[in-house]
C-alpha positions as CSV (number, residue, x, y, z in Angstrom):
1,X,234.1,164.1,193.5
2,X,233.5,163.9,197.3
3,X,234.5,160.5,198.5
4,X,231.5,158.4,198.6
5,X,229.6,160.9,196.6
6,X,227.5,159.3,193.5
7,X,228.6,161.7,189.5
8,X,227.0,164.8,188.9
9,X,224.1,163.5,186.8
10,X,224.7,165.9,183.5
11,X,228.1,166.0,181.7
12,X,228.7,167.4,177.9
13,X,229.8,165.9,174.5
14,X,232.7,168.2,173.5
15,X,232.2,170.2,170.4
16,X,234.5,169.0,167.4
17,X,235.9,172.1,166.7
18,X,235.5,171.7,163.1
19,X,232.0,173.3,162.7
20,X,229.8,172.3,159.6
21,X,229.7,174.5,156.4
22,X,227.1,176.9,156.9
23,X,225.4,176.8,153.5
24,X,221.7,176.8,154.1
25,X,219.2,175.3,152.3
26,X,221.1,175.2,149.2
27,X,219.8,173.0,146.2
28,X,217.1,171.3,149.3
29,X,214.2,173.8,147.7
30,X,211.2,173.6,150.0
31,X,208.4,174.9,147.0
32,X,208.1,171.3,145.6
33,X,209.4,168.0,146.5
34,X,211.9,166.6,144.5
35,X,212.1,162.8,143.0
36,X,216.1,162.8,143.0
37,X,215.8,163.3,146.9
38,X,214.6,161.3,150.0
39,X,210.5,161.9,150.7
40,X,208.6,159.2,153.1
41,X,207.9,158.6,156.4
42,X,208.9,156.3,159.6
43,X,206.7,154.9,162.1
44,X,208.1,154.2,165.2
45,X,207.5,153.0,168.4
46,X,208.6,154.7,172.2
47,X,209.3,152.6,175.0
48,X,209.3,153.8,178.4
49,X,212.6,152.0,180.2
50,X,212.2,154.1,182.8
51,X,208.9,156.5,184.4
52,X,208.1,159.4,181.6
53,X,206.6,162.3,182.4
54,X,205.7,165.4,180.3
55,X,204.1,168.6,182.0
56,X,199.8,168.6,181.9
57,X,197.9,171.0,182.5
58,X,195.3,171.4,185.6
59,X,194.3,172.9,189.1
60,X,196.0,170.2,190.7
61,X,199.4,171.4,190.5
62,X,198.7,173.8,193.1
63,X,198.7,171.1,195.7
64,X,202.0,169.8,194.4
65,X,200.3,167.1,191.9
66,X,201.4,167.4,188.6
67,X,199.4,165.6,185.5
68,X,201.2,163.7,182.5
69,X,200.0,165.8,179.0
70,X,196.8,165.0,177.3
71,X,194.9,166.0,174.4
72,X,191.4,165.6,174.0
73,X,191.4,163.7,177.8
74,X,194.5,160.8,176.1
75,X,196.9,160.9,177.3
76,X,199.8,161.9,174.7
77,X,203.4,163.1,174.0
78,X,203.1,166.2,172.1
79,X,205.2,166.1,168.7
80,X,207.0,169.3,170.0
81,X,208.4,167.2,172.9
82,X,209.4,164.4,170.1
83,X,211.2,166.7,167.8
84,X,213.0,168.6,170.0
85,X,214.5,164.9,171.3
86,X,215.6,163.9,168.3
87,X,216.6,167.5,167.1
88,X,219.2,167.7,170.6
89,X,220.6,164.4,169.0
90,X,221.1,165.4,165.3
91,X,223.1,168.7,166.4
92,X,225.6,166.2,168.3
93,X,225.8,163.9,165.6
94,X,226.2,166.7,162.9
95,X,228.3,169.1,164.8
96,X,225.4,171.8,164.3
97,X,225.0,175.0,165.6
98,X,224.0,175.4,169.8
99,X,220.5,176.1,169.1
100,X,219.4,176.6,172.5
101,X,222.0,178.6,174.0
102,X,221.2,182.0,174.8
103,X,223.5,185.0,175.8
104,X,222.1,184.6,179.1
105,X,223.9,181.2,179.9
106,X,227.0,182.3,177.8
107,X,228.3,184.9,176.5
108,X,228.6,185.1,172.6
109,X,232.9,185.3,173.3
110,X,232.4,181.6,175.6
111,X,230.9,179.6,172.1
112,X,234.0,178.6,169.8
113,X,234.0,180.1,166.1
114,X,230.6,178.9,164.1
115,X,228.6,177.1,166.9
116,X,226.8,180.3,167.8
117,X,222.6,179.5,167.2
118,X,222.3,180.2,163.6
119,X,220.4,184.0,163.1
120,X,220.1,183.7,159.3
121,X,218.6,181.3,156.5
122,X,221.0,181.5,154.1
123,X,224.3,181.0,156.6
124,X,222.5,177.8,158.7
125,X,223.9,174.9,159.8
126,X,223.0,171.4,158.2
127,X,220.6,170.8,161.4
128,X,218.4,174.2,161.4
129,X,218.3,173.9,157.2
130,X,216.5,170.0,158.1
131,X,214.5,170.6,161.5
132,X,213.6,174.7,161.0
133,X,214.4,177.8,162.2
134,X,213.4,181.2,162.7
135,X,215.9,183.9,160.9
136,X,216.3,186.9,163.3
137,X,216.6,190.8,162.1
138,X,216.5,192.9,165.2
139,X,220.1,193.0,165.5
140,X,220.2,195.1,161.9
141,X,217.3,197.1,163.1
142,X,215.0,195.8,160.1
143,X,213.0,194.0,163.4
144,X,211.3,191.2,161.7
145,X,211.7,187.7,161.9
146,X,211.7,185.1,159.0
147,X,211.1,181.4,159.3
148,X,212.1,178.7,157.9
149,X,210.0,175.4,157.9
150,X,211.5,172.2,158.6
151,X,211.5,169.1,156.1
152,X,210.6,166.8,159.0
153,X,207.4,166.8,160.6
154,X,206.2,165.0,164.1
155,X,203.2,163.5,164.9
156,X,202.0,163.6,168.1
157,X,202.5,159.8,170.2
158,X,199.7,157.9,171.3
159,X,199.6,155.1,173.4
160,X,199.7,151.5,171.9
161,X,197.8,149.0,174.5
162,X,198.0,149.5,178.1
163,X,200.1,152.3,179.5
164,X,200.2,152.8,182.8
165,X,200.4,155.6,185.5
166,X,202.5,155.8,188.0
167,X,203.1,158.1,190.9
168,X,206.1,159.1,191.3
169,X,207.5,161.3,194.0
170,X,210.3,163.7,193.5
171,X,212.0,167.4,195.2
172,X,210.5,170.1,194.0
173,X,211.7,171.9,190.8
174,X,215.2,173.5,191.7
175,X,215.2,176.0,188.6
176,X,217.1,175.4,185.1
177,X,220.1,175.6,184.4
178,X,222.6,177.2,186.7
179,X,225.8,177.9,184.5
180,X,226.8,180.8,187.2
181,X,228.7,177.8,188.7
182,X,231.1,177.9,185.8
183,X,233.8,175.3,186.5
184,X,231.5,172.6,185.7
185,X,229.8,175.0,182.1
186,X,233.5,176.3,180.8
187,X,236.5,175.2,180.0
188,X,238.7,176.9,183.0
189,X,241.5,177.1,180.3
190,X,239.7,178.8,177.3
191,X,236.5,180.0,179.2
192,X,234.6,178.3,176.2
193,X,231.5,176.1,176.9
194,X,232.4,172.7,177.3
195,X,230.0,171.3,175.1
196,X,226.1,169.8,174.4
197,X,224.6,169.1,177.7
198,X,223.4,165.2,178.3
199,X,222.1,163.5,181.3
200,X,223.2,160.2,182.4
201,X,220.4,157.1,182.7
202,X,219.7,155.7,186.0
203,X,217.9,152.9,184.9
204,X,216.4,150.8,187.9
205,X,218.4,153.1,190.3
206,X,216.7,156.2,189.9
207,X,214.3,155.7,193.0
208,X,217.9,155.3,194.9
209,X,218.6,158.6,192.8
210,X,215.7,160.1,194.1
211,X,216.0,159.2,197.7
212,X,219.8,160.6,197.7
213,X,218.2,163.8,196.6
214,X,215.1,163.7,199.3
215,X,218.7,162.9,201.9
216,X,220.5,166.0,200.6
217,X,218.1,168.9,200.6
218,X,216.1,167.4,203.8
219,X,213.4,169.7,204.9
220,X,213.9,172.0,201.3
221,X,213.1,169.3,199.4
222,X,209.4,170.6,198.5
223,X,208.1,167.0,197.4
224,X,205.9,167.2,194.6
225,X,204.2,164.1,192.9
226,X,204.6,163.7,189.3
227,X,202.3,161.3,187.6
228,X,204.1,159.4,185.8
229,X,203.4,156.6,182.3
230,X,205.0,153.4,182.1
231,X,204.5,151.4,178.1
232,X,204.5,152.2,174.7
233,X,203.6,154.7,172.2
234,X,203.3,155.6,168.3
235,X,204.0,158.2,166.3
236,X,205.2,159.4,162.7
237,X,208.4,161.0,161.2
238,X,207.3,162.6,157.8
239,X,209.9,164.1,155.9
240,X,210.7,165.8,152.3
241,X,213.8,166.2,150.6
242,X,216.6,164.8,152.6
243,X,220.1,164.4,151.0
244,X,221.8,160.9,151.7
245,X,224.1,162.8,154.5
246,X,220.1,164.5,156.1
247,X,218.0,161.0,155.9
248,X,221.1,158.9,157.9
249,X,221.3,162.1,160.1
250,X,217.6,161.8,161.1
251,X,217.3,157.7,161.0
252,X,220.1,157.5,163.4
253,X,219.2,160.6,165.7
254,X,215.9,158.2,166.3
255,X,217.4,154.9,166.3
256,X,221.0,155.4,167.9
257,X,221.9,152.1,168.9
258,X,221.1,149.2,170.9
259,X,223.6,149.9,173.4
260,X,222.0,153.4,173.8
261,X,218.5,155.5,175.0
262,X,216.7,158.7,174.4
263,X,216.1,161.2,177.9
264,X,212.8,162.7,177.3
265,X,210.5,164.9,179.5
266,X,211.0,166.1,183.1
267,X,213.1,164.9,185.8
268,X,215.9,163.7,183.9
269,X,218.6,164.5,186.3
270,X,216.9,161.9,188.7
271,X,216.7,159.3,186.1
272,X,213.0,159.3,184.8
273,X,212.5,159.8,180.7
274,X,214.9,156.9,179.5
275,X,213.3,155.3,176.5
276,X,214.0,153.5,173.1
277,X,212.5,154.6,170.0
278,X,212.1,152.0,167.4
279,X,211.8,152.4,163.8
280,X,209.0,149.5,162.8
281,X,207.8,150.8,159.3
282,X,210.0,152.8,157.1
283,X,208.0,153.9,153.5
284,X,210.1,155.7,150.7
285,X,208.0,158.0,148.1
286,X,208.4,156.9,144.4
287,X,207.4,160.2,142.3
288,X,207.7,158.3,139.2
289,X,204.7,155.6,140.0
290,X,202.4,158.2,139.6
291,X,199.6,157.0,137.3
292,X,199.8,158.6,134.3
293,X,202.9,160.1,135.4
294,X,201.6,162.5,137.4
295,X,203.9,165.0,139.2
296,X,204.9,165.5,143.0
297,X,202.8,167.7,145.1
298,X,204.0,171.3,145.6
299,X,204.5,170.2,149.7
300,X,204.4,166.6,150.8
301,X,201.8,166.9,153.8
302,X,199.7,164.0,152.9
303,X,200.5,160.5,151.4
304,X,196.7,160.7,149.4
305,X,197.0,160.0,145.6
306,X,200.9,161.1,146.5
307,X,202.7,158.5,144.6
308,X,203.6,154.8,145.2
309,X,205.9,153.7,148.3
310,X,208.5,151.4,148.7
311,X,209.9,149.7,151.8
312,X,213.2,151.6,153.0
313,X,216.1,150.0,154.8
314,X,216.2,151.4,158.2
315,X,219.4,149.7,159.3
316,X,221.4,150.9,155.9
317,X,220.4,154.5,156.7
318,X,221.0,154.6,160.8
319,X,224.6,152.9,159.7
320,X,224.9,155.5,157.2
321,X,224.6,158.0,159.8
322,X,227.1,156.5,162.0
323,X,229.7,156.3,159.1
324,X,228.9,159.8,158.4
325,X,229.8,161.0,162.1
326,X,232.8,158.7,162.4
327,X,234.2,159.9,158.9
328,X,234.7,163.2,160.7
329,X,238.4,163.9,161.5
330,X,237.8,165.1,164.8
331,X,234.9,163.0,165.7
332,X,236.2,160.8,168.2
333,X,236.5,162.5,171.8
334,X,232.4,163.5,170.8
335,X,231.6,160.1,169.8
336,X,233.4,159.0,173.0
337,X,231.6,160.6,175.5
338,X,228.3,160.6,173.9
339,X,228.2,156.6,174.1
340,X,229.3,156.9,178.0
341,X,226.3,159.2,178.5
342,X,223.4,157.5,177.0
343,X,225.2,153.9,177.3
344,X,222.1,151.3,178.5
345,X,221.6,149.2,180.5
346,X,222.9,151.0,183.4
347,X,222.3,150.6,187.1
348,X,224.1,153.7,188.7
349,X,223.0,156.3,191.6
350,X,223.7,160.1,190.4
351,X,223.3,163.2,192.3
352,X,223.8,167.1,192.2
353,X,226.7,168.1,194.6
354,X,224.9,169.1,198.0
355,X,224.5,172.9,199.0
356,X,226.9,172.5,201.6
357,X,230.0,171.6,198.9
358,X,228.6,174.7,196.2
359,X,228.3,176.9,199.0
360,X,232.4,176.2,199.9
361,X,233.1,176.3,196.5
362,X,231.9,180.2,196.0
363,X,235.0,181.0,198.5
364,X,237.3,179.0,196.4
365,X,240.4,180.4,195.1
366,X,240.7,177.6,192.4
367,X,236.8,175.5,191.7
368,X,236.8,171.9,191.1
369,X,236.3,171.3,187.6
370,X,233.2,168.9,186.3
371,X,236.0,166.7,184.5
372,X,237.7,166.3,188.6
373,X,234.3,166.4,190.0
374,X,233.5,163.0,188.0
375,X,236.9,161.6,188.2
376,X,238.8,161.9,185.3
377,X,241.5,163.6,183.9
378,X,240.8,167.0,181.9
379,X,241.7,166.2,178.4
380,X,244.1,167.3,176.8
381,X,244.2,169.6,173.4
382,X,247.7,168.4,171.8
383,X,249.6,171.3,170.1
384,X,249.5,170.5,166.0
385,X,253.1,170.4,164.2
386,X,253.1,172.0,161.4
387,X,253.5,170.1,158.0
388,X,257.4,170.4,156.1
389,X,256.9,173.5,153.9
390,X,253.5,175.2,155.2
391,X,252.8,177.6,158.0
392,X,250.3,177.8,160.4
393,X,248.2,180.9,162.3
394,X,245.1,182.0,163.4
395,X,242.0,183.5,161.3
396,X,242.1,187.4,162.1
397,X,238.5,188.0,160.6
398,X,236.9,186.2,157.1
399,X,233.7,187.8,155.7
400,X,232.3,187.7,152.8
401,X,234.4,184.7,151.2
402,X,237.4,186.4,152.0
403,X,239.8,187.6,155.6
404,X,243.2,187.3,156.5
405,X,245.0,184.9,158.7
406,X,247.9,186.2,161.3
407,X,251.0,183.6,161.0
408,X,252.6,182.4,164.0
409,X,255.9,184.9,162.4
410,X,253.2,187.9,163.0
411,X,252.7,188.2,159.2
412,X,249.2,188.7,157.8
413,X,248.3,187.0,155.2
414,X,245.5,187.3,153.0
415,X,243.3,184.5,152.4
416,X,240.1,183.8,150.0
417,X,237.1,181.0,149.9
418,X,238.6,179.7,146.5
419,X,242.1,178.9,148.6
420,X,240.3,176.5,151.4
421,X,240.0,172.9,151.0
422,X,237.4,171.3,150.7
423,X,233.8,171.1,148.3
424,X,231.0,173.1,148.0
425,X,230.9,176.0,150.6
426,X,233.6,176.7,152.2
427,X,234.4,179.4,154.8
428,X,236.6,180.1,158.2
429,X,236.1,181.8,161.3
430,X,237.6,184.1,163.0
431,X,240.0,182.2,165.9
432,X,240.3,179.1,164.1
433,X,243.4,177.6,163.8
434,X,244.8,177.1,160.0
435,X,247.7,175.0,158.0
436,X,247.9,176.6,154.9
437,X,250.9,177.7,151.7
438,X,251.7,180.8,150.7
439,X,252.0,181.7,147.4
440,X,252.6,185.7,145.6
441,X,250.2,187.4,143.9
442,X,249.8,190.8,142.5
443,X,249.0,192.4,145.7
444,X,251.1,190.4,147.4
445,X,251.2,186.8,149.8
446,X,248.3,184.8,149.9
447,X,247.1,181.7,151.6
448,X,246.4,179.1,149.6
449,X,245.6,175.2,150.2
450,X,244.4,176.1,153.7
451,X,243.0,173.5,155.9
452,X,242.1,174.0,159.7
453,X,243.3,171.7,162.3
454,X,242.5,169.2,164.8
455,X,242.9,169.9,168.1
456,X,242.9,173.8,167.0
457,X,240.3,175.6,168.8
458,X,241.2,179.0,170.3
C-alpha cells in the first residue's frame, strides 16, 4: 500500500478448491418434516457494536437524509437483511456455491470448477438445498424458473428496550462493486476470482474511517446523513429438517465466535453494521411427544399443537460446525483469513485507495495486486508430488457420472463416478486436478481410486 496509507477495507476468503458435492436436496424431503432430523427454532439477540443502518423508505432522501427501515412506523431489520447475513457466512463455512456472482462481475471462465451459483435443484450445493433457491431454465430455452424453498426461515428483528438513533454522516454512495479494477478481484496468475468478499471492522475508529474518506474525495464527497440505531434486537431462526453437518452449519454461521462479528447493512466499508448475534433460547421439536401419538405437520410453520420441545445445546452444535469446517483438508488458508477479517475487538482506520493512485494505475504496465496493496505476500499454490505408483492429470470434461481425465504423459483416461473416492455423491469437474490408478478394462485404461488434490486448482 502507499506509505502511510490505512488497508483497503474489503479483502476475500480464498475458495478451498475442493467444492462440495452437489447432490441437492437428497433424502432432506421438504413435503413433511421428519422426526429422525433436526426441526426447532433459535431466538437470538443482535447487538449493534458499531452504528447500523438499513435503507428506509421516504421523501427525505432527496435532501440527502436517509431513514433506518420500519414497518408499521418500528423501526425493524427486515428478515431478508437477516438471512442474507447469515446465508454470506454459511457459503464460507461450507465451501458453497458463489451465489451472488453474476456474469457481469466475472466471467463464467474467472470462477474455479463447481463454485459457479447453482442453476438447478437437483445439482445444488449444500447451502442453496438449506437457505433456497430459484432453479433457472432460460438457458435450455424451456424459460421458466423453479424454486426451491428454504428449511430456515427469518423473522423480522425488533428492538428489545431502548434503541437509539444516531446521525451519522457519510460520502455519498460511490456505486457497488467495481471489479473492472481486476488486480485486486482476480488472481493475476490464473485470472480466477480470488474469493468471498468480506469487509474488515473498524470498531471505535470508523468516524476516523470516515473522516479519511471526507479527506480523500474533498469537494466529491456528496455528504449524505444516514440515520443510524445503536442497541439491541430480537428475532427467530425456524428451521425443518437439518442433518447434523446443516444444523452446526446454521448455529455457527449465527454465533461464530467470540473473537468475531457479523457486517450488516450499509456502509460497511466505513466501519458501520458490526454486530454480535447471540443465540439465548435454542428449542428442539420432539415428534414423538405428540399426545396420542399424533404425527408431524406436513410443513413446520407454526409451533401450535406441533409437538413437545426440548432445550438444544447451542455450544455442542456451533462447535460442531467448526469441527466440520476444520475437518476439511483444504480448509485452512479460508479459515485463516476469514478470522483476520471479522476478528473483534479491533481499532483500525481503513480506506479505499484515492482516485489519484487508481487513476495511475489504469496506465500501469504491471497493477499492484490487493495481496501487495495490504502488505503481504501473494500465497503461494505448492505443486502436489504425485503418490509412488499413481498418476496425476487434469479432468478434460465429466458429465453424467462419467468423463475422462488427460495424464500429465498426454494419455486420456477414462474415468467413472463409481472410481472416485469418497461417499454418497460423488462427481469432478472439468480443470480439477486428480491423483488417481489406472487399471484395464474391456475397453481399455481406466481411472480408478481417484482423489483430487490440495493445492490443485487450475
Amino acid at each position: 500500500m502507499p506509505e502511510g496509507r490505512p488497508r483497503n477495507p474489503y479483502d476475500f476468503v480464498p475458495l478451498e478448491g475442493n467444492p462440495q458435492s452437489r447432490n441437492g436436496l437428497g433424502d432432506n424431503t421438504q413435503e413433511a418434516v421428519k422426526a429422525s432430523l433436526h426441526s426447532g427454532r433459535l431466538v437470538c439477540r443482535l447487538t449493534t457494536e458499531t452504528p447500523l443502518y438499513i435503507h428506509g423508505e421516504g421523501a427525505q432522501q432527496a435532501q440527502g437524509q436517509r431513514p433506518f427501515f420500519r414497518a408499521g412506523g418500528r423501526l425493524c431489520i427486515p428478515a431478508s437483511a437477516l438471512k442474507g447475513m447469515v446465508r454470506s457466512i454459511a457459503e464460507i463455512v461450507a465451501d458453497g456455491c458463489l451465489s451472488t456472482l453474476s456474469e457481469r462481475a466475472a466471467r463464467p471462465q474467472a470462477v474455479p470448477p463447481g463454485y459457479g451459483p447453482c442453476d438447478q435443484v437437483d445439482t445444488c450445493c449444500p447451502i442453496c438445498a438449506l437457505f433456497g433457491m430459484v432453479e433457472t431454465r432460460e438457458a435450455s430455452g424451456e424459460g421458466q424458473a423453479t424454486p426451491l424453498a428454504g428449511r430456515v426461515a427469518f423473522s423480522p428483528a425488533l428492538p428489545v428496550g431502548s434503541v437509539r438513533t444516531v446521525p451519522v454522516r457519510m460520502p455519498g454512495p460511490r456505486g457497488g462493486p467495481k471489479p473492472a479494477h481486476r488486480s485486486f478481484y482476480f488472481d493475476p496468475g490464473t485470472g480466477k476470482v480470488l474469493g468471498r468478499k468480506l469487509y474488515y471492522h473498524h470498531g471505535d475508529r470508523y468516524r476516523d474511517s470516515l473522516r479519511q474518506a471526507f479527506d480523500d474525495l474533498g469537494k466529491y464527497a456528496q455528504p449524505i446523513t444516514l440515520e443510524a440505531v445503536e442497541g439491541d434486537f430480537a428475532f427467530e431462526v425456524r428451521f425443518e429438517n437439518l442433518t447434523d453437518r446443516e444444523l452446526g452449519v446454521l448455529v455457527y454461521s449465527l454465533a461464530l465466535e467470540d473473537d468475531l462479528r457479523h457486517h450488516l447493512g450499509f456502509a460497511k466499508p466505513y466501519g458501520l453494521g458490526t454486530v454480535r448475534i447471540t443465540i439465548e433460547t435454542f428449542e428442539l421439536v420432539a415428534f414423538g411427544g405428540l399426545p396420542g401419538g399424533g404425527k408431524a405437520p406436513a410443513r413446520f410453520l407454526s409451533y401450535d399443537d406441533a409437538g413437545t420441545t426440548r432445550p438444544g445445546d447451542g455450544a455442542y452444535w456451533q462447535a460442531q460446525g467448526l469441527r466440520d469446517w476444520k475437518a476439511r483438508p483444504n480448509h485452512a488458508a479460508a479459515y485463516t483469513r476469514f478470522k483476520e477479517i471479522l476478528h473483534w475487538p479491533r481499532h483500525e482506520i481503513f480506506a479505499y485507495p484515492t482516485f489519484q493512485w487508481f487513476k495511475g494505475q489504469r496506465g500501469a504496465r504491471v497493477k499492484v495486486t490487493l495481496d501487495q496493496y495490504q502488505g503481504r505476500a501473494a500465497p503461494t499454490t505448492p505443486t502436489p508430488t504425485p503418490t509412488a505408483g499413481r498418476r496425476q492429470g487434469i479432468v478434460e470434461r465429466f458429465d453424467r457420472g462419467w468423463g475422462f481425465i488427460r495424464a500429465d504423459d498426454g494419455e486420456r483416461i477414462f474415468v467413472h463416478h463409481t472410481n472416485i473416492r469418497g461417499t454418497g455423491f460423488r462427481t469432478l469437474y472439468r480443470g480439477e486436478r486428480v491423483e488417481f490408478d489406472v487399471e484395464i478394462g474391456p475397453k481399455g485404461p481406466r481411472a480408478v481410486d481417484v482423489v483430487r488434490l490440495e493445492g490443485g486448482k487450475p
